[in-house]
Every structure is written in structure tokens, then in C-alpha cells.
Backbone as CSV, one residue per row, in Angstrom:
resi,resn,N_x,N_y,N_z,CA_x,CA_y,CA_z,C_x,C_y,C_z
1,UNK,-24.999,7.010,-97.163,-26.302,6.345,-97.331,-27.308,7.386,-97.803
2,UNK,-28.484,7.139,-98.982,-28.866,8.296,-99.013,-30.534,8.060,-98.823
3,UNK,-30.911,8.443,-98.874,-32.286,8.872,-98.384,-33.352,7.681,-98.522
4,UNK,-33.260,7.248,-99.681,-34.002,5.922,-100.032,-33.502,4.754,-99.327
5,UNK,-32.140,5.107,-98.704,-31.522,3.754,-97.980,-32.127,3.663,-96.958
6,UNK,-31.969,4.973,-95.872,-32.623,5.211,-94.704,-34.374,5.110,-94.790
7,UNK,-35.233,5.248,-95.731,-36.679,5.134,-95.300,-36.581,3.598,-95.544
8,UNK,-35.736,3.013,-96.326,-36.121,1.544,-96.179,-35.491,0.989,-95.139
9,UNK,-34.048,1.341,-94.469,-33.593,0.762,-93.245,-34.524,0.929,-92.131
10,UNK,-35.406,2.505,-91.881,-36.253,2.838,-90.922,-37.597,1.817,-91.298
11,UNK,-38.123,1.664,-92.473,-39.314,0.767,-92.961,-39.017,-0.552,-91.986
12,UNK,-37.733,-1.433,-92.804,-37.516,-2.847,-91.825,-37.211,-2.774,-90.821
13,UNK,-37.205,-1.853,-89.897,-36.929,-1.241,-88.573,-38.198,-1.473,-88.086
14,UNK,-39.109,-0.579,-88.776,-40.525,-0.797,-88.273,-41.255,-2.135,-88.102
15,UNK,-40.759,-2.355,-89.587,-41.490,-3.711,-89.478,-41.096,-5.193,-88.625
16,UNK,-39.826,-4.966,-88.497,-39.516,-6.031,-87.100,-40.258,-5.669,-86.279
17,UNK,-40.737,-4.454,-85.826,-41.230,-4.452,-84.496,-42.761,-4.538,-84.950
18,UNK,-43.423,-3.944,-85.678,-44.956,-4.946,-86.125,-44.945,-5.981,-86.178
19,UNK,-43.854,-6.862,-86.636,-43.817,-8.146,-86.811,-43.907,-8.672,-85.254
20,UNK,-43.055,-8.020,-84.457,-42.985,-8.434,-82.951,-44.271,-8.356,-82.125
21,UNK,-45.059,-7.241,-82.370,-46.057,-7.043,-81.778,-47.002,-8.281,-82.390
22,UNK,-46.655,-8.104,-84.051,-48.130,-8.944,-84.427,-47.843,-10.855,-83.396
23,UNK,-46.935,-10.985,-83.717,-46.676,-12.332,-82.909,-46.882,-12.678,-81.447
24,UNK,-47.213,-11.197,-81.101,-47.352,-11.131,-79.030,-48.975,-11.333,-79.254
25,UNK,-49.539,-10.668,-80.236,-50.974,-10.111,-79.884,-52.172,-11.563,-79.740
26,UNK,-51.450,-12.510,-80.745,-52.398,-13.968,-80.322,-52.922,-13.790,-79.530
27,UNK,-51.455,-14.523,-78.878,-51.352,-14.907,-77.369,-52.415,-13.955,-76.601
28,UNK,-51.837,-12.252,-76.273,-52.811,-11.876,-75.663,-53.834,-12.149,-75.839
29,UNK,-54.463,-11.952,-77.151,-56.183,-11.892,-77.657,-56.784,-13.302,-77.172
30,UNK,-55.935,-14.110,-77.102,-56.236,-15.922,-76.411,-56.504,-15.616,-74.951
31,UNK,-55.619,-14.864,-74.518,-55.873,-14.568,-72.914,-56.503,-13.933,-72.432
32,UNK,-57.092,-12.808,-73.399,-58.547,-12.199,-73.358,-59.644,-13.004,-73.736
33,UNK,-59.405,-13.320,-74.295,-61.066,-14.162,-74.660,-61.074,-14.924,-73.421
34,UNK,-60.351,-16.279,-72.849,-60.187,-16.709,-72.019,-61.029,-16.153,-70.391
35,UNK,-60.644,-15.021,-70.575,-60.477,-14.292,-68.992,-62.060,-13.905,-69.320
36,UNK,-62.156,-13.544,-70.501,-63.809,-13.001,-70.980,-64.816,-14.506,-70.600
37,UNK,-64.804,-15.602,-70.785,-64.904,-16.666,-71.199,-65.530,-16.686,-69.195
38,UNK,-64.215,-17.067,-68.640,-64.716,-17.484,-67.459,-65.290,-16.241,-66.884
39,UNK,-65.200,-14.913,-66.890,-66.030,-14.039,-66.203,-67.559,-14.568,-66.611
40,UNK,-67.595,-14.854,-68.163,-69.276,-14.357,-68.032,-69.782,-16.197,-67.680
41,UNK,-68.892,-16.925,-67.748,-69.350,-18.582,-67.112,-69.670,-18.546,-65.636
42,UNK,-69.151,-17.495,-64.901,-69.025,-17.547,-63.532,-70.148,-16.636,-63.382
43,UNK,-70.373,-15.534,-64.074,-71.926,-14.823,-64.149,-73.042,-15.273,-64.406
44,UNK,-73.278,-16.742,-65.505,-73.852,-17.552,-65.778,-74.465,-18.031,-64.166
45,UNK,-73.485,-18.675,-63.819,-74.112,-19.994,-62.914,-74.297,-18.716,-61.673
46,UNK,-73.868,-17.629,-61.373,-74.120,-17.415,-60.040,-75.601,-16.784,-60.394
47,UNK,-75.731,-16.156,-61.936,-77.584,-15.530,-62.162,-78.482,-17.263,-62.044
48,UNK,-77.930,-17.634,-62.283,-78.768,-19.223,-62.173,-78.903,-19.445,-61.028
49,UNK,-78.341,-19.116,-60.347,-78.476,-19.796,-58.680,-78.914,-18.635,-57.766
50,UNK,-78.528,-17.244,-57.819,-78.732,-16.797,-57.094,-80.062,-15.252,-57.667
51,UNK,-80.156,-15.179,-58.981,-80.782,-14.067,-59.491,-80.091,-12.491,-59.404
52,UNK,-80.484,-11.989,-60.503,-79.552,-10.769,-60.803,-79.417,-9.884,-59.565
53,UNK,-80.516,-9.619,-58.667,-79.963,-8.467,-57.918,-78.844,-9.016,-56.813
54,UNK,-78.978,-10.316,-56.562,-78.166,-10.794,-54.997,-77.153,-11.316,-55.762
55,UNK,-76.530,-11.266,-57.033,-75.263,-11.129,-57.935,-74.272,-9.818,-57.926
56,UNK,-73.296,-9.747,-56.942,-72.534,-8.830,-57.022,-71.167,-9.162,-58.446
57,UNK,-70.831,-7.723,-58.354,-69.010,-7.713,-59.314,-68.225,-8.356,-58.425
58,UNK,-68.171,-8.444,-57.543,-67.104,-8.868,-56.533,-67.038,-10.572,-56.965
59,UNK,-68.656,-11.272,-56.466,-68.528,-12.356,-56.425,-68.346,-13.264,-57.756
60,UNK,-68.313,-12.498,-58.832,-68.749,-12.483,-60.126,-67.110,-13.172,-60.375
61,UNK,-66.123,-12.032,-60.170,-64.699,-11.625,-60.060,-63.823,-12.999,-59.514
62,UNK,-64.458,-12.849,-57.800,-64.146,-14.475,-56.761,-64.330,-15.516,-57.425
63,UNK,-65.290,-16.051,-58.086,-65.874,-17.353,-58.781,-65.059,-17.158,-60.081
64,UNK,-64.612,-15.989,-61.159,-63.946,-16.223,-62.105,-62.460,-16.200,-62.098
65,UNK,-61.739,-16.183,-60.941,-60.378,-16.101,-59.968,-59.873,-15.178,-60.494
66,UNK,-60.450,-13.660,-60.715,-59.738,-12.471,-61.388,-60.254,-11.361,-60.613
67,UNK,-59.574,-10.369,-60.747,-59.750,-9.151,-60.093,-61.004,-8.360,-60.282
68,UNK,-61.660,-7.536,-59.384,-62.918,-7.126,-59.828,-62.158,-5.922,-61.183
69,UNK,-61.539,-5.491,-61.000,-61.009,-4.562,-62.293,-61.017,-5.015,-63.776
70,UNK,-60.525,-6.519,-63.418,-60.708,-7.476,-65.017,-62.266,-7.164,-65.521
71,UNK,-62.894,-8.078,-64.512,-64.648,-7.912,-64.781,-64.555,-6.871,-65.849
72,UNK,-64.311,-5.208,-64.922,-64.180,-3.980,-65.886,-64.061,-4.139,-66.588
73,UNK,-62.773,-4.208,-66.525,-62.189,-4.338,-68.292,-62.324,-5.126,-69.088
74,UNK,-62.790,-6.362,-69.144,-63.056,-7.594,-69.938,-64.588,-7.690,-70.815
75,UNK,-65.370,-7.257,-69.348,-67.112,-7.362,-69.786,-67.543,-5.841,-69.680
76,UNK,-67.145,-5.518,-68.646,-68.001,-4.039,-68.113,-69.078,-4.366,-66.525
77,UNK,-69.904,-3.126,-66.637,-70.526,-3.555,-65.601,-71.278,-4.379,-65.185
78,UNK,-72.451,-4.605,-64.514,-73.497,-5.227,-64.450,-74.246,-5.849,-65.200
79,UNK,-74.807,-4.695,-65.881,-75.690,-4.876,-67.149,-74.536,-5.475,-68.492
80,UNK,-73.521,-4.992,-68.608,-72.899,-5.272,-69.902,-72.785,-6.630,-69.477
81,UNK,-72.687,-7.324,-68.465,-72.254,-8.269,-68.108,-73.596,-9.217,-68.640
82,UNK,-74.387,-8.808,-68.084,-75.900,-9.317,-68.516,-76.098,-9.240,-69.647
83,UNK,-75.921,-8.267,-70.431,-76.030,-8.044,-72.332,-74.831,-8.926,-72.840
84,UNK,-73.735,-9.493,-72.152,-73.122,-10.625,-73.298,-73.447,-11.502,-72.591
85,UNK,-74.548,-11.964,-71.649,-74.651,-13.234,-71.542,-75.641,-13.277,-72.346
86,UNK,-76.556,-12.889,-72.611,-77.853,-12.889,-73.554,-77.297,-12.855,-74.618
87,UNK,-75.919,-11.679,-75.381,-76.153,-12.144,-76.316,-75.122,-13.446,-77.029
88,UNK,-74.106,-14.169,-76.313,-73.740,-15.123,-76.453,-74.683,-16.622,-76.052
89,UNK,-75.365,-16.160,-75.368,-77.115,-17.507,-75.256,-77.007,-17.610,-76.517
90,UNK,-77.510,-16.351,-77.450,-78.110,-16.711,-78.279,-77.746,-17.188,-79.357
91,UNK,-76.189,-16.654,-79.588,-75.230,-16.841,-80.836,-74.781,-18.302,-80.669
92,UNK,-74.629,-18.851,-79.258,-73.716,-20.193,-79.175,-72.477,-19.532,-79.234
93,UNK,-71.684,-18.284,-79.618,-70.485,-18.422,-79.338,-69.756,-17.403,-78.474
94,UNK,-68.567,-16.606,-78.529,-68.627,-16.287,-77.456,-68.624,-14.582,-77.507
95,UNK,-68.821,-14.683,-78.818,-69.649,-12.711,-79.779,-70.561,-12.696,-80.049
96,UNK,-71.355,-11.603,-79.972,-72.443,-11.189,-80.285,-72.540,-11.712,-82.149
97,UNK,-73.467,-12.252,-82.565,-73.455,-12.135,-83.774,-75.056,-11.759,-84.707
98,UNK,-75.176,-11.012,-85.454,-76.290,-10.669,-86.237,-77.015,-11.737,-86.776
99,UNK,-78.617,-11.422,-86.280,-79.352,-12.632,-87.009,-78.919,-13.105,-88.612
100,UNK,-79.115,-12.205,-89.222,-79.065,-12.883,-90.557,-77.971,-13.259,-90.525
101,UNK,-76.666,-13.518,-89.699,-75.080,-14.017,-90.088,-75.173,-15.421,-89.039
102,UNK,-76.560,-15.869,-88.383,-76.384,-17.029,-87.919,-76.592,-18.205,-89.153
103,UNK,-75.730,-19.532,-88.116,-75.903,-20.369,-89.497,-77.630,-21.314,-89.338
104,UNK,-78.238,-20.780,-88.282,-79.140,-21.712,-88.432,-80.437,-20.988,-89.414
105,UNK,-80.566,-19.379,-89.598,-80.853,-18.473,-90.032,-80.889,-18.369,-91.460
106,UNK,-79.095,-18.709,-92.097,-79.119,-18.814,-92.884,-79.401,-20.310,-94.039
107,UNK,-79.233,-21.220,-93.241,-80.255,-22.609,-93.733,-81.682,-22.300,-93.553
108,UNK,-82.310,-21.853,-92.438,-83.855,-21.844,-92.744,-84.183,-20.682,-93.499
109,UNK,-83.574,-19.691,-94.187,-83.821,-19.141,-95.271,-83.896,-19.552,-96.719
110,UNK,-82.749,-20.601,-96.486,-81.985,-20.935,-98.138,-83.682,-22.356,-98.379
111,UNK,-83.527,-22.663,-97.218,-84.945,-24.114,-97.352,-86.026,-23.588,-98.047
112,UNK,-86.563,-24.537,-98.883,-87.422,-24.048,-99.888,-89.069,-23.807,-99.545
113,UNK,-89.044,-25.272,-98.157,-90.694,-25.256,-97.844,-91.005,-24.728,-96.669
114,UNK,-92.128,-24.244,-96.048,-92.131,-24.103,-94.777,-92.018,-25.146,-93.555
115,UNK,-92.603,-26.243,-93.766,-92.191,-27.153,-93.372,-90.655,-27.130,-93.108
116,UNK,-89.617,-27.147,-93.477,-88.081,-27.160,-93.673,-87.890,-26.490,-92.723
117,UNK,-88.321,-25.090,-92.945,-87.831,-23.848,-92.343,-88.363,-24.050,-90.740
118,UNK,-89.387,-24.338,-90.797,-90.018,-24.747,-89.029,-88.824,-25.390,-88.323
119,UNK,-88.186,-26.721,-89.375,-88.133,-27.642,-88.726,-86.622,-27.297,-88.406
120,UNK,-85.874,-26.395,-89.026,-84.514,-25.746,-88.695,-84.739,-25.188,-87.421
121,UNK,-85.661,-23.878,-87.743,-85.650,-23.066,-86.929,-86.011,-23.976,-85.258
122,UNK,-86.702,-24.671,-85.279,-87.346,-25.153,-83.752,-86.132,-25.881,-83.481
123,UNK,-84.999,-26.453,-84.350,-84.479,-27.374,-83.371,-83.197,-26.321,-83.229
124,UNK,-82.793,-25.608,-83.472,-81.892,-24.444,-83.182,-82.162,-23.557,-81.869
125,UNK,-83.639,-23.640,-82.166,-84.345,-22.684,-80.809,-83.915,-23.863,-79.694
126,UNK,-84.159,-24.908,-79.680,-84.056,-25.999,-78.872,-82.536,-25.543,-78.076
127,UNK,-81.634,-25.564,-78.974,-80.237,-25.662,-78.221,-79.942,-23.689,-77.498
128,UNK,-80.819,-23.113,-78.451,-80.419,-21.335,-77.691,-81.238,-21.921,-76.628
129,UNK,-82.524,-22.383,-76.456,-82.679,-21.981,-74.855,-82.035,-22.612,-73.877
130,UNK,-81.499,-23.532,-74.120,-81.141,-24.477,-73.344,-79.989,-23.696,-72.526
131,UNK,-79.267,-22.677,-73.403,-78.537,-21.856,-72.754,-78.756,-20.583,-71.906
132,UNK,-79.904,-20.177,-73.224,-80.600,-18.795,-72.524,-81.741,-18.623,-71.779
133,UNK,-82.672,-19.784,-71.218,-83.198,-19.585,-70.510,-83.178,-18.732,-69.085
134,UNK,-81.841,-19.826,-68.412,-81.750,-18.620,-66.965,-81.566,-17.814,-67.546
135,UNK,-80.504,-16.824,-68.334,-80.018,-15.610,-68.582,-81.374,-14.961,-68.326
136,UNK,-82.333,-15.615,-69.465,-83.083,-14.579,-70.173,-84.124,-14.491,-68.748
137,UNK,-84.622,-15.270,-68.030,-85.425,-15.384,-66.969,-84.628,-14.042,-65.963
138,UNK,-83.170,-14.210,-65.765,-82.900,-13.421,-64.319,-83.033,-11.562,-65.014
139,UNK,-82.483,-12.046,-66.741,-82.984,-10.309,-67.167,-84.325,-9.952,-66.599
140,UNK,-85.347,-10.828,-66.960,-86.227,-9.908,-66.854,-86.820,-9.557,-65.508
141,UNK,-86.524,-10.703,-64.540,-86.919,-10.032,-62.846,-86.104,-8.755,-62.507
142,UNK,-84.756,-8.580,-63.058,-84.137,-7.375,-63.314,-85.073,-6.369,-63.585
143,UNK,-85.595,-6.541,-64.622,-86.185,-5.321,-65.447,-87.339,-4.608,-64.468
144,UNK,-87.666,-5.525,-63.657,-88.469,-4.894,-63.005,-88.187,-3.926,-62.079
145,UNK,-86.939,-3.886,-62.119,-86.271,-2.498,-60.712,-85.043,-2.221,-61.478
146,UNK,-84.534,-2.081,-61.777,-82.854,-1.967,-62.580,-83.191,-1.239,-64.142
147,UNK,-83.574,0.179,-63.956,-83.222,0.583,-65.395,-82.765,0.434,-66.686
148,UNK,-81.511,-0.021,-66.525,-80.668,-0.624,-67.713,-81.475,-2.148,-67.948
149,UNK,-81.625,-2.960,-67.001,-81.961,-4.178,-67.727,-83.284,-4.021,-68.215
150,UNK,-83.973,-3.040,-67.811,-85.803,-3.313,-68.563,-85.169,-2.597,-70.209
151,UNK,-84.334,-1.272,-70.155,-84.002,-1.076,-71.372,-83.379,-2.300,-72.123
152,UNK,-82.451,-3.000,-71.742,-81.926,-4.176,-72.091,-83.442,-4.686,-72.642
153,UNK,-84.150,-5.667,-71.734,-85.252,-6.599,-71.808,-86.341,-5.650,-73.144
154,UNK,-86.379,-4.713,-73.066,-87.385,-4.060,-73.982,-86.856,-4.382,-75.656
155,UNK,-85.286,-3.691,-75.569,-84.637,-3.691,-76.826,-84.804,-5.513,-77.375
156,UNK,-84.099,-6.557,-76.388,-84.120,-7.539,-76.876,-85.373,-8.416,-77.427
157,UNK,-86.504,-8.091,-76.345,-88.297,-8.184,-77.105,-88.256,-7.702,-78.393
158,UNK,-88.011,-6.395,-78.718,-88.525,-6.360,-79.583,-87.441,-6.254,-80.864
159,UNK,-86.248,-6.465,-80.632,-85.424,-6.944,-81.899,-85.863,-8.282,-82.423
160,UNK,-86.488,-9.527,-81.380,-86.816,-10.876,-81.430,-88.441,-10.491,-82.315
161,UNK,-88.963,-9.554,-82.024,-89.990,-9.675,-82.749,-90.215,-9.078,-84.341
162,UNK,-89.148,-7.849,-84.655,-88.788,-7.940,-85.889,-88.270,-9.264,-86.541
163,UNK,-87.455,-10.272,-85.808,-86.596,-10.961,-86.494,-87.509,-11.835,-86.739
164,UNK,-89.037,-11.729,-86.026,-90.110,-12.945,-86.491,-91.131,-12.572,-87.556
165,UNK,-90.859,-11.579,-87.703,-91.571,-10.345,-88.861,-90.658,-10.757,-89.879
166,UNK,-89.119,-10.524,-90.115,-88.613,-11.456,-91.178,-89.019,-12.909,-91.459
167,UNK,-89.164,-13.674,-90.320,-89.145,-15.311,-90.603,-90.455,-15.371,-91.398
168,UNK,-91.677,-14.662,-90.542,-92.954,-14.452,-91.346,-92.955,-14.501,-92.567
169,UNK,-92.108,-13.320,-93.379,-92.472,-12.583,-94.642,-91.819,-13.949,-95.495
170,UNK,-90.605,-14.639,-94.990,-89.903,-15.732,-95.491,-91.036,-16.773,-95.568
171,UNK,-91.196,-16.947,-94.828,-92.523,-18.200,-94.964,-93.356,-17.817,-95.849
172,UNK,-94.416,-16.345,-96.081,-94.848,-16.363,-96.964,-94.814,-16.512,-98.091
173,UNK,-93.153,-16.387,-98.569,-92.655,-16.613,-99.761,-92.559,-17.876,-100.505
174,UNK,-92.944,-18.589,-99.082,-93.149,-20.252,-99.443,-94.570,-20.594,-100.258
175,UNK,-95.629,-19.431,-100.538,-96.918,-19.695,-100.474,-97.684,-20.841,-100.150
176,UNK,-96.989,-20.855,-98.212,-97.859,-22.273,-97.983,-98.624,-21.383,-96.713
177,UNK,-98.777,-20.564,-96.267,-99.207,-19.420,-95.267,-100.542,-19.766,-95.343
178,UNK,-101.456,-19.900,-94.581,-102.781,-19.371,-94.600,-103.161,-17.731,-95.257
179,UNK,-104.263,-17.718,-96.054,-104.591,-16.353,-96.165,-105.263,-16.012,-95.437
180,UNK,-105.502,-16.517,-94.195,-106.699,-15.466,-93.658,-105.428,-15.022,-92.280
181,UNK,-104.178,-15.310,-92.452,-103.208,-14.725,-91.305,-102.410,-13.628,-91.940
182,UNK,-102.254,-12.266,-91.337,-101.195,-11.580,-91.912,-100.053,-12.231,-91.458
183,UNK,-99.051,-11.266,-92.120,-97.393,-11.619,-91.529,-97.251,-11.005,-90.212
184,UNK,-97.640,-9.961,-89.686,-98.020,-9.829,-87.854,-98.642,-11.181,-86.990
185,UNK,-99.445,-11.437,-87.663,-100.204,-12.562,-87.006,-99.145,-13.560,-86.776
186,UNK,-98.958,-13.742,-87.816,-97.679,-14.953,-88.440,-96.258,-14.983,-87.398
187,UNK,-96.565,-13.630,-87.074,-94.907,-13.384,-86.240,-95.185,-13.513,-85.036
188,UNK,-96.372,-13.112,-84.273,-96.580,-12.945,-83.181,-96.952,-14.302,-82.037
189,UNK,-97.218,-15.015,-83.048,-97.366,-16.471,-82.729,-96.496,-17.213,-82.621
190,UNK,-95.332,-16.808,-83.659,-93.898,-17.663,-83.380,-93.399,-17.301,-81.936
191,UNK,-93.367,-15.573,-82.276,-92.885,-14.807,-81.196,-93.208,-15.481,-79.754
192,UNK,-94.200,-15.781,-79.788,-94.918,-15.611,-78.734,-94.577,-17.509,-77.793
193,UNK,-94.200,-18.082,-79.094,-93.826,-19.937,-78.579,-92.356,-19.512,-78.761
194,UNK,-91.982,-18.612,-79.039,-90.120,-19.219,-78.837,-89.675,-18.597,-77.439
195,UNK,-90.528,-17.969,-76.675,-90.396,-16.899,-75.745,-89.513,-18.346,-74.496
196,UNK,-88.731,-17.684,-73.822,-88.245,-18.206,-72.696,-89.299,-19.172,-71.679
197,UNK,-90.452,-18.084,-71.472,-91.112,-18.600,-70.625,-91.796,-19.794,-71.310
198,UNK,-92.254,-19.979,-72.415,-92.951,-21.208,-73.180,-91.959,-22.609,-72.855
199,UNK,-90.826,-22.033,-73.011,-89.756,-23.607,-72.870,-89.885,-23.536,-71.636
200,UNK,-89.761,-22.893,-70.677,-89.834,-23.246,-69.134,-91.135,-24.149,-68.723
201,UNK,-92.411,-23.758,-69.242,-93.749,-24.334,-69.004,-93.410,-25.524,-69.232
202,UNK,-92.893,-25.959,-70.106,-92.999,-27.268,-70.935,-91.682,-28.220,-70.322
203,UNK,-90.563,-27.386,-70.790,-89.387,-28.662,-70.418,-89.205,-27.834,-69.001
204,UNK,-89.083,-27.588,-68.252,-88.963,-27.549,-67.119,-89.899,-27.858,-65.976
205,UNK,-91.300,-27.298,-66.711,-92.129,-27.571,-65.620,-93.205,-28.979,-65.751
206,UNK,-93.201,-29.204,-66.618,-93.608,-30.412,-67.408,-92.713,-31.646,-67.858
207,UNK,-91.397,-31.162,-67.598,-90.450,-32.420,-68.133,-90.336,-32.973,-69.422
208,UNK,-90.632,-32.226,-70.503,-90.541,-32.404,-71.992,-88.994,-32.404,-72.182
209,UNK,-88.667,-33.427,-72.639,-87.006,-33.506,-73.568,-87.141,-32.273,-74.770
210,UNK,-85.898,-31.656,-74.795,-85.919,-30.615,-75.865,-85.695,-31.397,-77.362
211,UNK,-85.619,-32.626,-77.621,-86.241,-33.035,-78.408,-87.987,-33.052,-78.671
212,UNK,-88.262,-33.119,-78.107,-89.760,-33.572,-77.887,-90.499,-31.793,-77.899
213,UNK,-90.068,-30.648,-77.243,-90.221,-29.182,-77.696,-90.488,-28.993,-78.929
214,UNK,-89.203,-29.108,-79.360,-88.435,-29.074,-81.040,-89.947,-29.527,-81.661
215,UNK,-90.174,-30.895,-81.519,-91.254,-31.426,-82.560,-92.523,-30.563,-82.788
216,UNK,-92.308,-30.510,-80.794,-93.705,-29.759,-81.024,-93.762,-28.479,-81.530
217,UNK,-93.200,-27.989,-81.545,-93.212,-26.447,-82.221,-93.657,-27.126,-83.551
218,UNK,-92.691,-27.660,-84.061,-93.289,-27.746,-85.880,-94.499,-28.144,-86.113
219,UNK,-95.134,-29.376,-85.383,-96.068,-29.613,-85.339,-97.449,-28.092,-84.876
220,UNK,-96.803,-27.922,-84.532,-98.166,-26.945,-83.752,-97.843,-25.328,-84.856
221,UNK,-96.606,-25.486,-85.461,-96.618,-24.477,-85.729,-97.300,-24.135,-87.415
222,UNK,-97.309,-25.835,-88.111,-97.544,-26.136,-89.534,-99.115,-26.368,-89.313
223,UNK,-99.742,-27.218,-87.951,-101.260,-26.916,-87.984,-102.220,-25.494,-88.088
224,UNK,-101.415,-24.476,-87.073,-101.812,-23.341,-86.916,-101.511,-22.285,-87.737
225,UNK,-100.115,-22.513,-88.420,-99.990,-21.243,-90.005,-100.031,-21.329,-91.235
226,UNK,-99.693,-22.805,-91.465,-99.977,-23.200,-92.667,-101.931,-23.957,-93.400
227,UNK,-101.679,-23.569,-94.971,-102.600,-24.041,-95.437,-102.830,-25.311,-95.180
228,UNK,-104.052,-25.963,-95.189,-104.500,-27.791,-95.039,-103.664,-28.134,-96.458
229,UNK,-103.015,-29.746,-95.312,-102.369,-30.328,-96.730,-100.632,-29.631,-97.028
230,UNK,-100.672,-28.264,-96.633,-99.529,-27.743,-96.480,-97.913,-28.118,-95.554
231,UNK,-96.906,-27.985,-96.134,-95.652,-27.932,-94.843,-95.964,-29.432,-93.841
232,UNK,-96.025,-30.807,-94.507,-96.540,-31.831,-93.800,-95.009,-32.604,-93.378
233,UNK,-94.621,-32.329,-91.998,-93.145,-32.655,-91.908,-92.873,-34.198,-91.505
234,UNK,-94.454,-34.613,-91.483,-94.031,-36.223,-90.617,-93.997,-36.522,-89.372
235,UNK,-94.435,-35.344,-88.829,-94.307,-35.337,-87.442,-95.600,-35.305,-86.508
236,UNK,-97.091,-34.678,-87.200,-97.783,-35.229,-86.687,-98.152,-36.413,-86.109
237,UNK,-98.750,-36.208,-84.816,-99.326,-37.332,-83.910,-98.208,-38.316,-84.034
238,UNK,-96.876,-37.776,-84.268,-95.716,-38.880,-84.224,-95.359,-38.820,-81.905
239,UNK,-94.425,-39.864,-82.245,-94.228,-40.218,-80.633,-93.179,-38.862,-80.194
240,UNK,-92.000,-38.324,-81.141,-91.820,-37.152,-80.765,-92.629,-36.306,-80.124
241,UNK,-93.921,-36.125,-80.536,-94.439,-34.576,-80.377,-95.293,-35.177,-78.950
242,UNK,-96.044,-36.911,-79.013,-96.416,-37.013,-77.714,-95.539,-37.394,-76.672
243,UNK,-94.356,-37.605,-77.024,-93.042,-37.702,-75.561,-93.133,-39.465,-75.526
């Protein structure tokens, strides 16, 4: 046998066994996500019920029927545990994913009017809080004693407020903006109604359907940034926006 026989007998040698591995690894990667899946569901409801500090790994572990070592290895600690619940709130899925690679992001970009773009963006916001509210609520009583989560809570403020500094500059491109608002102004106002605590005031403490949120944002958001006559979505003084 000569030499070229053997690197190709050793080649399909190899490659049965890549082939073997590649066919095991699904499965595992299914049984990781899985195990990932119920750790941070079981971190979910116990920060909902009980708040981040009286949330141990242990009980985290008990409620997701896995070993506190999985936790480890699956999520990480405390805080990591807390940083993919925030950032799967926000994605809807069960990875972190980059603003501009969301799909609601990338429709209220591609939309031509501001009006459009409001009316994406608010009802998208509608379904992230619905998830990320507790999260985002037990981060930040965290932040107030827990190092890592105020770094957490700081970074995520203010990545949310660049990403409204983009939506801004996008809207302006609509030239339906008021001129007497910069694009700070412009951002800080979105910023400032998509915040956790704004949906709590309203649908939680007020009993607003997150339909009825949704409206109002556009509504309140096309009176207050846009030109008169501008971004007119139909929704004024409609029964949406009064419930």
C-alpha cells in the first residue's frame, strides 16, 4: 500500500469518526439548550416571586431539577444568570441577539414614515416587556447592593439609550421630526417611555391591556416628536389609546 493509500485510508478513518461525533452533537446541543432553557425559566419565576437577593443557585438548580453544577455550567453564576435573563427578555429567544439583527428593528428601519416606525416599534416593545419587566425590575433592586448587577443595570441603560439615539437619527431621516427637537431630545423621550418602570405605571398599576400601551405610545409619541399634520397613524383619540 503506498502512501497515498494510507493518508486516504487514515482520511476515511477520520472521517467516520467526525461523521460520528457530528451525528452525537445535535442531540447534545438539544440537551443543552434544554437544560439552559429550564434553568433560566426556573430563575425567571423564582426573581418574580421572590427578588434577586432571597434567590439562591441552589434553589434556582431545585426548581430546574438539575444539579447546582449544571446552573455552572449551563448559565454561570448569579449575575450571568441575570444577564441571560435580560438578555433573552429582550430578544424573545433563547440568545442574546444584536439590536440591529432583531426582526422588529429591522422592519421599523426598512418603514418609510415615522408614523410606521412608531407603530412597529411600540407594539414589539409591548411583547419585550411583557417578558422583561420582572427581570428588568429585580436587576435593578439588585443594583443597589450587588456590584455586578448595577454594572449589569448601568451597561444595559445605556446600550438602550444609544439604541434610541439610532431610532432618533432614523426618524429624522423621515423628515417628519420637529425642528425645534434634537436627536438627544428625540431619544431621551423614547428612552425614557419604553423604560420598564413606564409599563409598570400603566399596565400594571393602572390596568392598561398591552394593546392599549402599544397605542398609546404612538399616539403620544407622533403628538410630542413629530411635525403638525405629520406621522398621522389613526390612532388618535381612537378607543385603543382611551382603553
Amino acid at each position: 500500500m503506498n502512501v497515498g493509500s494510507v493518508d486516504t485510508e487514515d482520511d476515511a478513518v477520520k472521517g467516520r469518526a467526525r461523521g460520528t461525533r457530528a451525528y452525537r452533537s445535535p442531540g447534545r446541543a438539544e440537551q443543552a439548550a434544554r437544560t439552559r432553557r429550564a434553568v433560566l425559566g426556573a430563575a425567571r419565576e423564582l426573581l418574580a416571586e421572590r427578588g434577586y437577593a432571597a434567590t439562591t443557585v441552589s434553589e434556582i438548580a431545585r426548581r430546574a431539577g438539575v444539579a447546582i453544577d449544571t446552573v455552572y455550567a449551563s448559565v454561570g453564576r448569579k449575575p450571568a444568570v441575570l444577564r441571560a435573563l435580560v438578555e433573552t427578555a429582550i430578544s424573545g429567544t433563547d440568545d442574546t441577539v444584536p439590536a440591529l439583527q432583531r426582526d422588529y428593528v429591522s422592519r421599523a428601519r426598512a418603514a418609510r414614515t415615522a408614523g410606521e416606525k412608531f407603530s412597529i416599534y411600540a407594539e414589539a416593545l409591548a411583547g419585550i416587556q411583557q417578558r422583561m419587566t420582572p427581570v428588568f425590575l429585580a436587576l435593578r433592586d439588585a443594583a443597589v447592593t450587588d456590584p455586578d448587577c448595577a454594572a449589569l443595570w448601568t451597561e444595559i441603560s445605556e446600550r438602550r439609550a444609544r439604541n434610541m439615539r439610532l431610532f432618533a437619527a432614523d426618524l429624522r431621516a423621515t423628515g417628519e421630526l420637529r425642528a425645534d427637537l434634537d436627536d438627544d431630545s428625540v431619544a431621551d423621550v423614547i428612552w425614557s417611555m419604553n423604560a420598564a418602570e413606564y409599563w409598570v405605571l400603566l399596565v400594571h398599576e393602572r390596568g392598561w391591556t398591552p394593546a392599549r400601551f402599544s397605542a398609546w405610545l404612538v399616539d403620544a409619541w407622533t403628538r410630542l416628536l413629530l411635525e403638525a399634520g405629520a406621522g398621522d397613524t389613526g390612532v388618535r383619540g381612537s378607543a385603543a389609546v382611551r382603553g
